[in-house]
N, C-alpha and C positions, 0 to 999 in steps of 0.2 A: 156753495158753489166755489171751484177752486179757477183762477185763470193762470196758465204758464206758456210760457214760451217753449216752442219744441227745439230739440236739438235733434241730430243725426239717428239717436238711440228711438224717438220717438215715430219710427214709421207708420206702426199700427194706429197709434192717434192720427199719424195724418191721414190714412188711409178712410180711417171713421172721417175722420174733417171732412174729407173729399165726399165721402156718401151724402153726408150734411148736404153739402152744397149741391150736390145732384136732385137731392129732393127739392131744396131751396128753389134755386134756379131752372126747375123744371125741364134737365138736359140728360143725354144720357152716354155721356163722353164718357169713353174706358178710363179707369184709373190708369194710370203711368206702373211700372216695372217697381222693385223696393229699390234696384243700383238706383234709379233716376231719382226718384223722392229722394233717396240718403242724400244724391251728388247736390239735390236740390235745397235739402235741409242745412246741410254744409257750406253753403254760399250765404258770407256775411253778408250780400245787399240782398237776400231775401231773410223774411221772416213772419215766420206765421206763431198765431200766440189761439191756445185752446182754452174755451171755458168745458170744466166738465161738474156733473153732478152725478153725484156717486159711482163714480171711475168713469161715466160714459161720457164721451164728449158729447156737447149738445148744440154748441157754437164754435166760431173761428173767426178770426181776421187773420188775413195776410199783408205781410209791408213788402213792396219793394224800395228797396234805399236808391235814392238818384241823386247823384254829388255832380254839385254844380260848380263854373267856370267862375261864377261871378263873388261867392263866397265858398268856406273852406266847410261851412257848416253844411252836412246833409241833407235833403228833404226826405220824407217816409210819403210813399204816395199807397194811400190804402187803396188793395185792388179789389178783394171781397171781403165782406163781412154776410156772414149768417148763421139765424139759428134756427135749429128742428123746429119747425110749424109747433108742437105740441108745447116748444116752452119759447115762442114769443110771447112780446109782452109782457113780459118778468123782469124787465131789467139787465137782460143778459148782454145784450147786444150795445146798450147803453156802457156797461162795465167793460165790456172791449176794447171801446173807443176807450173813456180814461184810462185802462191800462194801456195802453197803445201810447198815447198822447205823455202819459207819467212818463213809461221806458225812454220815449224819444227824447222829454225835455230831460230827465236826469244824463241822456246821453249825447250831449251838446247839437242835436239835429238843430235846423234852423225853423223846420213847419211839419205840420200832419197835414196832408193834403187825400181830398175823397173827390169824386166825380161821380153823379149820378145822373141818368137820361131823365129828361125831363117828364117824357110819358110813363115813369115808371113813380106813380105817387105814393105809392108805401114807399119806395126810397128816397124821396125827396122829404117826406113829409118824417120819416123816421131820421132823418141826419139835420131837420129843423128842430128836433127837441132834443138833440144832442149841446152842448157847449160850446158853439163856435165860436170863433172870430169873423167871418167874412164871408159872404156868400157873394159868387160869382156866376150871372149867366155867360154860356160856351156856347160852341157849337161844333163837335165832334166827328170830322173829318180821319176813317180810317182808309188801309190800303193792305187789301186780303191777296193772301197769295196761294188761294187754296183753288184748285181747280171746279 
């Protein structure tokens, strides 16, 4: 299994990423344009890191960077993480998070931060066997502007 970080060049991974995550999350939102993904790959406070096996991607996470008022240091707030049904369970998903979490602290961030719904018990129960530091209950208040 190889995990990298995408750059601008890696559309086509991201594009697979995105299939991933549509099987994952059981949704079936069009993938975005190549200009947009590129404009999106190219934006230092995003970043997404692929695991693949033998050339195919098969997982992903994404960071978005959130630089805060109170220190100089960035947080990475993970916004998904997933892998193709056929290869959880292997570790993959596991090696994301520490590749995630290595990038961040070799890159002076201040925290890796993950949010999962509570009624969602593969993901709560999958980010308890992960390495944390801290677990916090929330309660997640959004504000949609879609008609």
């Amino acid at each position: 299994m190889e995990i990298k970080r995408l750059d601008q060049s890696g559309i086509a991974n991201f594009r697979n990423l995105i299939e991933v995550f549509t099987e994952v999350f059981e949704n079936s939102i069009p993938i975005p344009n190549d200009q947009y993904l590129s404009k999106l790959l190219s934006d230092p406070d995003f970043m997404v890191f692929v695991a693949k096996i033998h050339d195919k991607v098969v997982g992903s996470l994404t960071i978005y960077v959130l630089h805060q008022y109170y220190s100089e240091k960035p947080l990475a707030y993970i916004y998904d993480v997933g892998v193709a049904p056929e290869f959880q369970r292997k570790g993959i998903g596991k090696a994301l998070i520490i590749e995630c979490c290595n990038f961040c602290k070799a890159n002076g961030f201040d925290e890796v931060y993950v949010e999962a719904e509570s009624e969602d018990k593969d993901a709560v129960n999958f980010y308890r066997k992960t390495k944390y530091s801290t677990e916090t209950l929330a309660t997640h208040f959004s504000y949609s502007f879609t008609d």
